[in-house]
N, C-alpha and C positions, 0 to 999 in steps of 0.2 A: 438577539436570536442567534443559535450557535448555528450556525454552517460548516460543513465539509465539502468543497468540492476538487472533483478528481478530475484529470486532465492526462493525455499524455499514450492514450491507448489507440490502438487500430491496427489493423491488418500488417504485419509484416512475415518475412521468411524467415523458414528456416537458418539458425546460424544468424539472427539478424537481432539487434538491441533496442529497447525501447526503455525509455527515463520515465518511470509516471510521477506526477505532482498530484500534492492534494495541498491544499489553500484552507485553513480555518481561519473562521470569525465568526465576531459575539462571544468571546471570552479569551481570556489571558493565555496563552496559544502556549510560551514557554516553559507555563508548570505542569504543564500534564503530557505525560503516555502518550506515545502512539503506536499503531498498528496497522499493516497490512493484512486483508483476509484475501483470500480468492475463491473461487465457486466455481467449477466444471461444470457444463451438462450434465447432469441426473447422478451430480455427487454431492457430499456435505461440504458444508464451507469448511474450508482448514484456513491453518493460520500460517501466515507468511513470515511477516518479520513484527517485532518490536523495537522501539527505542523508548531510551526513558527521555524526562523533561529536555534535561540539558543537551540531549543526545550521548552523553561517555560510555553508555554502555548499549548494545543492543542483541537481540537472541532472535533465532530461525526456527522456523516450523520442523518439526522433524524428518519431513520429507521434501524440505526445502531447499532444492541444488543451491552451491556454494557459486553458483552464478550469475546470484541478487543480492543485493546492497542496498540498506536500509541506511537513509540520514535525514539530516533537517536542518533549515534553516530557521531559528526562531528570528530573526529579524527580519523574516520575511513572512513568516508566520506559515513556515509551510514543509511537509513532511515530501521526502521522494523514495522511489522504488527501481532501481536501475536493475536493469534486469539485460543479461549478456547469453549471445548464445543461443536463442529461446530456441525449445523444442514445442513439436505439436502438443504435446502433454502440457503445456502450462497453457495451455486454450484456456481461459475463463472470465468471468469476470471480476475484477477486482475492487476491492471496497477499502477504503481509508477508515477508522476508527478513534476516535475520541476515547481515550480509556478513562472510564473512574472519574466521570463528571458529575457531579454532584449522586455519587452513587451508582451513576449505570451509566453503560457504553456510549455514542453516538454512532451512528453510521451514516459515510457519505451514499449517492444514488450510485455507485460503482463506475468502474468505464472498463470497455469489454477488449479485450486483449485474444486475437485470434493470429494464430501462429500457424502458418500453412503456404504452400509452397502454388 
């Protein structure tokens, strides 16, 4: 059974950094995409960061400050999201994504990342 779970979220300040991990299992963790999403209150999910299989390359949402950093560990079998700096605007929840698995996405249940002073 594939799994995603995300870890690494909660409360902190302004000016203040949080690492999120997300964990896959139930399939070969190394050949596949991953992705960050995020979700505001009463906005669309956008997209944060990608990385491909091996991690050499990765790409950011277009509204995505340059003060998150997308990487992974395949020997651990696990993608992270460091994230520096936070403002109250990155308030949301955020969601790990399995890209292109057998055709369609997965997504993990998110962990909720609240940025406030």
């Amino acid at each position: 059974q594939v799994q995603l779970v995300e870890s690494g979220g909660g409360l902190v300040q302004p000016g203040g950094s949080l690492r999120l991990s997300c964990v896959g299992s139930g399939f070969n963790f190394g050949r596949y995409a991953m992705s960050w999403y995020r979700q505001a209150p009463g906005k669309e999910r956008e997209k944060v960061a990608s990385i491909t299989s091996t991690g050499g390359n990765a790409n950011y949402g277009l509204s995505v400050p340059d003060r998150f950093t997308i990487s992974r560990e395949n020997g651990k079998n696990t993608v992270y999201l460091q994230m520096n700096n936070l403002k109250p605007e990155d308030t949301a929840t955020y969601f790990c994504v399995l890209r292109n698995y057998n055709g369609r996405d997965v997504w993990g249940q998110g962990t909720q990342v609240t940025v406030s002073s």
